[in-house]
C-alpha positions in Angstrom: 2.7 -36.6 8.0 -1.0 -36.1 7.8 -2.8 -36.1 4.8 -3.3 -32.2 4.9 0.1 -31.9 5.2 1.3 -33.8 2.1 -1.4 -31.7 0.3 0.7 -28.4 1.7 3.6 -29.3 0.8 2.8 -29.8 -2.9 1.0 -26.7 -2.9 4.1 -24.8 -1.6 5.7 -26.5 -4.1 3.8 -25.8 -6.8 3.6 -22.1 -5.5 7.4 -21.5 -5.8 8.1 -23.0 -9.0 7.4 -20.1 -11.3 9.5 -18.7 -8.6 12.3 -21.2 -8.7 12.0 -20.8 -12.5 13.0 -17.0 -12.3 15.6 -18.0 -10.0 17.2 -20.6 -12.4 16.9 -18.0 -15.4 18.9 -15.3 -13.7 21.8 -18.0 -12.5 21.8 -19.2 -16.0 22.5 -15.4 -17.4 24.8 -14.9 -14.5 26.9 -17.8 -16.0 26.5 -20.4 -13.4 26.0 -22.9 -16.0 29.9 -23.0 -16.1 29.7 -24.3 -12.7 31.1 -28.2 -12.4 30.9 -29.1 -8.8 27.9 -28.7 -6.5 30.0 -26.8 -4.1 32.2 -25.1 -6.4 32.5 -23.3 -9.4 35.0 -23.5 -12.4 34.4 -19.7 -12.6 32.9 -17.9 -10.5 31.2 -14.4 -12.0 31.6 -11.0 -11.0 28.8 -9.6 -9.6 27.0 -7.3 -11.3 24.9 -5.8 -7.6 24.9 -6.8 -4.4 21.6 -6.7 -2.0 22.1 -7.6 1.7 20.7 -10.8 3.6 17.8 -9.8 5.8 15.7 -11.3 8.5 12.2 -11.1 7.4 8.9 -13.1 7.0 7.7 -14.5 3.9 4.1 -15.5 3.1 3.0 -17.5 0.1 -0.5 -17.3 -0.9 -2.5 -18.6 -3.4 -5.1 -16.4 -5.5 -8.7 -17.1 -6.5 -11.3 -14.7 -8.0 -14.0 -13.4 -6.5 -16.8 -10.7 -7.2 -17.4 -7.7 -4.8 -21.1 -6.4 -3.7 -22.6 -5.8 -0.7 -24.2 -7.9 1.8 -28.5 -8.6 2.1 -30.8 -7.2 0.5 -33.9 -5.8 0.6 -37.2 -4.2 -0.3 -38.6 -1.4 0.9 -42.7 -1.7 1.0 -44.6 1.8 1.5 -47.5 1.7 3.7 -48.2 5.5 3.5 -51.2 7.0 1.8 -51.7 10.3 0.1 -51.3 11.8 -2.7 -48.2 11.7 -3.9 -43.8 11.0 -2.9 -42.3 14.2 -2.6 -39.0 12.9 -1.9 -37.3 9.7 -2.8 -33.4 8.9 -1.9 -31.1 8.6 -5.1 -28.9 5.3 -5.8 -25.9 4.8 -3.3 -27.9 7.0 -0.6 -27.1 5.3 2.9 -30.0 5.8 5.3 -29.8 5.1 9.4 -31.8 4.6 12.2 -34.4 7.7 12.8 -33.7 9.5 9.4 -36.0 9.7 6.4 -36.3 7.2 4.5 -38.6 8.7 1.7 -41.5 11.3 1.6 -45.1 10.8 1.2 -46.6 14.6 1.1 -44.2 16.2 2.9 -44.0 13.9 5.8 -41.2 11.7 5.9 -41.4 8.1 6.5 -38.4 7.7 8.8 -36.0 4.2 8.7 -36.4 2.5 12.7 -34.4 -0.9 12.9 -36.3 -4.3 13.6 -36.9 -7.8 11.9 -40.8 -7.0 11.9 -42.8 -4.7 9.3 -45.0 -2.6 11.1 -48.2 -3.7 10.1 -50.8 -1.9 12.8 -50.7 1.7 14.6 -49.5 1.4 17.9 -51.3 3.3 20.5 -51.9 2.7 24.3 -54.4 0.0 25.1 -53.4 -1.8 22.4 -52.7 -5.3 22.2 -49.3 -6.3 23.3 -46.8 -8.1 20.9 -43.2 -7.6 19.6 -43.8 -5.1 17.8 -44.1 -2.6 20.6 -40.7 -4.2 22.3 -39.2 -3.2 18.8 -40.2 -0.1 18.6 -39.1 0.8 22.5 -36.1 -0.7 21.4 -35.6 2.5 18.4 -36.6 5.1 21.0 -34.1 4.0 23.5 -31.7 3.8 20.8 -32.4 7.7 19.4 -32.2 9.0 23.0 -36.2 9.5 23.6 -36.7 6.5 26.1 -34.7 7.6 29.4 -38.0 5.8 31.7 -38.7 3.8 29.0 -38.4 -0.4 29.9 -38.5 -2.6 26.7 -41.7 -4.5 26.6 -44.1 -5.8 24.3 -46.7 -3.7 25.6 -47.4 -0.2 24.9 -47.3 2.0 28.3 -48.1 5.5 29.2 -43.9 5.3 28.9 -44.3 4.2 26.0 -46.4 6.8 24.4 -44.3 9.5 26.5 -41.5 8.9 24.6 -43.2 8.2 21.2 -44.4 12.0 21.8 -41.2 13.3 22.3 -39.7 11.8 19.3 -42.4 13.1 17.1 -42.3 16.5 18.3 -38.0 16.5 17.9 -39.0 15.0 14.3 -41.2 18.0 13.2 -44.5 15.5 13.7 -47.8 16.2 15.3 -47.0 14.7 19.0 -50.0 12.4 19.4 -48.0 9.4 21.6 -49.2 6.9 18.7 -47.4 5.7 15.8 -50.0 5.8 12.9 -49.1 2.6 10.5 -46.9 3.7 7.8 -45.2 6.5 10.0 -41.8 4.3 10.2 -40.6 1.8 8.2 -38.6 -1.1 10.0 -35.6 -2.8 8.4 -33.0 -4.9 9.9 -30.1 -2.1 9.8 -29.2 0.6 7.9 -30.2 1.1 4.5 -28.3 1.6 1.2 -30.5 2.6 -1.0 -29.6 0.7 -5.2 -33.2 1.8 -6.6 -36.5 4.0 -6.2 -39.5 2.5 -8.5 -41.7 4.9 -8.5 -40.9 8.7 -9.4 -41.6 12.0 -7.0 -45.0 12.9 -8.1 -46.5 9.4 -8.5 -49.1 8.9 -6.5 -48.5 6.2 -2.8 -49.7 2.6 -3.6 -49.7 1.2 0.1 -48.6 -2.4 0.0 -45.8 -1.6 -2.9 -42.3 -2.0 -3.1 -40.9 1.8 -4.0 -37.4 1.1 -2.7 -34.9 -1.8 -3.0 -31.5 -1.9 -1.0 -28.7 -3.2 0.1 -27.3 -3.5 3.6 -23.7 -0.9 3.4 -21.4 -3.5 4.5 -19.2 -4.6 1.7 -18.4 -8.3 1.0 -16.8 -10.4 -1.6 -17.8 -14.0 -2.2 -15.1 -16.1 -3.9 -14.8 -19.3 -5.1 -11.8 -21.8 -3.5 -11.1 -25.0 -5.3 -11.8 -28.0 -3.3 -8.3 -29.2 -3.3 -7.6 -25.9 -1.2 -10.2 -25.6 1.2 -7.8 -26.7 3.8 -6.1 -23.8 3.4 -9.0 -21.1 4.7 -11.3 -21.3 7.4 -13.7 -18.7 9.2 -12.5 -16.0 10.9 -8.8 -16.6 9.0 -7.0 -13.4 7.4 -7.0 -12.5 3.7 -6.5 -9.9 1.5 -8.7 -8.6 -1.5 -6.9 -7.0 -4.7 -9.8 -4.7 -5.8 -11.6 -3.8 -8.9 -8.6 -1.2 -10.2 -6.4 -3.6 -9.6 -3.6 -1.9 -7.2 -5.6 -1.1 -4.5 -6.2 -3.8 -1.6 -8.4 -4.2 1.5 -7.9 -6.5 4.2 -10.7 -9.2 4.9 -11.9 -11.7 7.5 -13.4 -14.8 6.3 -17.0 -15.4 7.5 -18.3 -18.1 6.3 -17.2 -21.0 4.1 -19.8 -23.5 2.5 -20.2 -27.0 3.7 -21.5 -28.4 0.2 -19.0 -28.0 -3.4 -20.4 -26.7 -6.3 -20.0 -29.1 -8.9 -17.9 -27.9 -11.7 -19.5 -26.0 -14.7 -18.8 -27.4 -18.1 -15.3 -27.4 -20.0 -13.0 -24.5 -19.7 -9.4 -23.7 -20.7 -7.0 -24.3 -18.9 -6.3 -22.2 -15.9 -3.8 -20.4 -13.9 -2.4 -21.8 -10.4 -5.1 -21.1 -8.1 -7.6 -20.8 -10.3 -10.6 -23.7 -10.8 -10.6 -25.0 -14.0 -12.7 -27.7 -16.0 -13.6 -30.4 -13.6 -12.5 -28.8 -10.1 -15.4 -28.6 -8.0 -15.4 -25.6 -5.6 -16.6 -24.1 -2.4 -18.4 -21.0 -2.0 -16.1 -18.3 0.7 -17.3 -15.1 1.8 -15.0 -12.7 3.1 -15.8 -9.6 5.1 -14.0 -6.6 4.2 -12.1 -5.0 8.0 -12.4 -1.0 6.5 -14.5 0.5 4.5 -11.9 1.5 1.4 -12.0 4.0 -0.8 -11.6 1.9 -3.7 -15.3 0.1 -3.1 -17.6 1.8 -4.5 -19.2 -0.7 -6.9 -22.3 -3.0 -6.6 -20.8 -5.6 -8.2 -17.4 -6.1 -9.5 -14.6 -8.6 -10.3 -11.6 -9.0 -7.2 -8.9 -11.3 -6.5 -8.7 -12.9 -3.4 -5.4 -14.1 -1.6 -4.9 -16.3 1.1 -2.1 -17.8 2.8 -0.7 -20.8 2.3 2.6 -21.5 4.3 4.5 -18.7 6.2 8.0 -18.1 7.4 8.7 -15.5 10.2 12.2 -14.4 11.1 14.1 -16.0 8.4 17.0 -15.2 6.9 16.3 -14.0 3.3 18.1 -12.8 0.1 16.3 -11.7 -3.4 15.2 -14.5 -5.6 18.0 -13.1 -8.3 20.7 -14.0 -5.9 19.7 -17.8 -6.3 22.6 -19.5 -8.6 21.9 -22.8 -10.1 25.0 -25.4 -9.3 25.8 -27.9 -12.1 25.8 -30.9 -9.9 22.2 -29.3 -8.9 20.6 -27.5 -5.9 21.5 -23.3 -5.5 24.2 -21.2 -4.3 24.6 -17.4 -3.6 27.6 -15.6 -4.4 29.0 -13.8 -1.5 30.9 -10.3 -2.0 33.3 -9.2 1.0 35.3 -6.3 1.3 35.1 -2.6 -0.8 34.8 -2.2 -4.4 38.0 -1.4 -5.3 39.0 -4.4 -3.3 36.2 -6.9 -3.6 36.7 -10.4 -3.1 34.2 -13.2 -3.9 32.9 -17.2 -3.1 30.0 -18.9 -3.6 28.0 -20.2 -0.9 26.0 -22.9 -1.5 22.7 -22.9 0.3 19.2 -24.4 1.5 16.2 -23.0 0.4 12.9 -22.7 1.7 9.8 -20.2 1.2 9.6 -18.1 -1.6 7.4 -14.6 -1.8 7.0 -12.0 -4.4 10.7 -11.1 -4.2 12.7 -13.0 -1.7 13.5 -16.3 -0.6 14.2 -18.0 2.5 17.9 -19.4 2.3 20.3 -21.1 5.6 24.3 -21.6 4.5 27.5 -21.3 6.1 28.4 -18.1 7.0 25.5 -16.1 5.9 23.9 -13.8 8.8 21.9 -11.0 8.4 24.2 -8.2 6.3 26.0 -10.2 4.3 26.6 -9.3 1.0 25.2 -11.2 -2.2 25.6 -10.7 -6.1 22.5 -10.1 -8.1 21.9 -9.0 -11.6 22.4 -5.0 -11.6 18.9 -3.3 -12.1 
């Protein structure tokens, strides 16, 4: 057994004892403690229910807390002058490629995608750079470049399509790109702030918008002592802010260096860091957007898997009987309920999940009949 190994299987323990707990309450108000003999009873109880055995798979996960935002930010810096913004986008607005991204006298400055500010017009004859392979990049994107090769200088192709895009954008089609026309950002835009107001006069140089990229993520913090269990590009799922709703997530990235623990705190609940654990930072992508995200920052749980079990044979964790001479028996109905006979069956057990728990004994197959505590 390797060292990660041994570390599983204590968490798996540790994971199913509240379980096995529950599982030795309900024997004990079933009356089991009358049992004598590990593989029979003195008495054997009536049931009260039955649930069938089922073939399912069972996941045990372990929880951690996290916080929800969105991913990157940034800060939108107005090159523009005039006289004053006619039109700024409201909090939670998400801009794309080729739209307007905020108004400086009635001309919007429209959102084009690339690392690079502009920070020069761009006309023909002037000097090459990257700039000009960004901005043939947008035009071929927005449909406006069908001659158009990427390059970082600016051709009579170039200014072709640059003309056609301004005259489909309700612009004066000169060919050139004044500086401040566009504003470049790495992808779209979801707008969190606008500084200045509609009316105040254009400051070039200033920040007048800050954002957010609109890809939700959640950054959570994983105890040292279960990093093992999580690795990039592994499954989980997110319990959101309301608590009921969940979104599915894809880890993408997990932090080389732990974050030292932070002071003395009480004590906390499996899964959770507590005083002295140190902890490494996971964040998690969210797969769809859900409806429940709307929040720039809010508390989530996180839950990942820590053991599985596919295709087992399964009853619920109420079934579970404690023996006297120790370990767990079910207790098998046959026949109809006029008529209904009884034994106990003792059994294995293996994974526990919410409800059920993974059981092998002789004679149990999928549609057998067990007692449980009526509902």
């Amino acid at each position: 057994m390797t060292a990660d190994q041994g570390t599983r299987g204590r968490s798996i323990a540790a994971a199913g004892a509240a379980v096995m707990a529950a599982a030795v309450t309900a024997g004990a108000i079933l009356g089991v403690a009358a049992l004598s003999h590990p593989h029979g009873p003195s008495v054997v109880p009536d049931p009260t229910g039955s649930a069938p055995v089922v073939r399912a798979d069972l996941v045990n996960t372990v929880q951690v807390n996290g916080a929800l935002s969105y991913a990157l930010n940034y800060s939108v810096v107005n090159q523009a002058s005039g006289t004053a913004y006619t039109w700024l986008p409201a909090a939670g607005t998400v801009i794309k490629r080729g739209h307007p991204l905020y108004e400086v006298d009635g001309t919007a400055v429209r959102l084009f995608y690339g690392a690079r500010p502009q920070w020069r017009s761009m006309y023909q004859g002037m000097t090459q750079g990257p700039d000009v392979a960004q901005l043939d990049r947008n035009l071929i994107a927005l449909g406006y470049g069908a001659s158009l090769t990427v390059s970082d200088q600016y051709t009579w192709t170039t200014a072709a399509a640059v003309a056609r895009w301004q005259q489909a954008a309700g612009l004066p089609a000169t060919g050139t790109v004044p500086f401040g026309q566009v504003a470049f950002a790495p992808g779209p835009l979801r707008i969190t702030a606008a500084t200045p107001r509609p009316g105040t006069q254009p400051q070039p140089g200033t920040v007048i918008l800050t954002a957010t990229s609109p890809v939700p993520e959640v950054t959570a913090q994983v105890p040292v002592a279960q990093e093992y269990l999580v690795r990039p590009g592994d499954q989980v799922t997110v319990t959101l802010p309301d608590g009921v709703s969940t979104a599915q997530g894809v880890v993408t990235a997990l932090a080389s260096v732990a974050q030292p623990a932070q002071g003395d705190t009480a004590p906390s609940a499996p899964g959770q860091p507590g005083a002295g654990e140190d902890t490494v930072t996971m964040t998690v992508r969210l797969v769809h957007q859900n409806p429940a995200v709307h929040f720039d920052q809010a508390p989530v749980s996180v839950n990942i898997v820590s053991a599985r079990a596919s295709h087992v044979l399964a009853v619920p964790v109420s079934a579970l009987m404690a023996l006297a001479g120790g370990g767990y028996a079910v207790q098998v109905t046959q026949g109809t309920r006029a008529h209904a006979s009884t034994r106990l069956v003792p059994v294995q057990i293996g994974l526990f999940d919410d409800t059920l728990v993974q059981v092998s004994g002789p004679g149990l197959t999928v549609g057998t009949r067990v007692g449980v505590p009526s509902s």
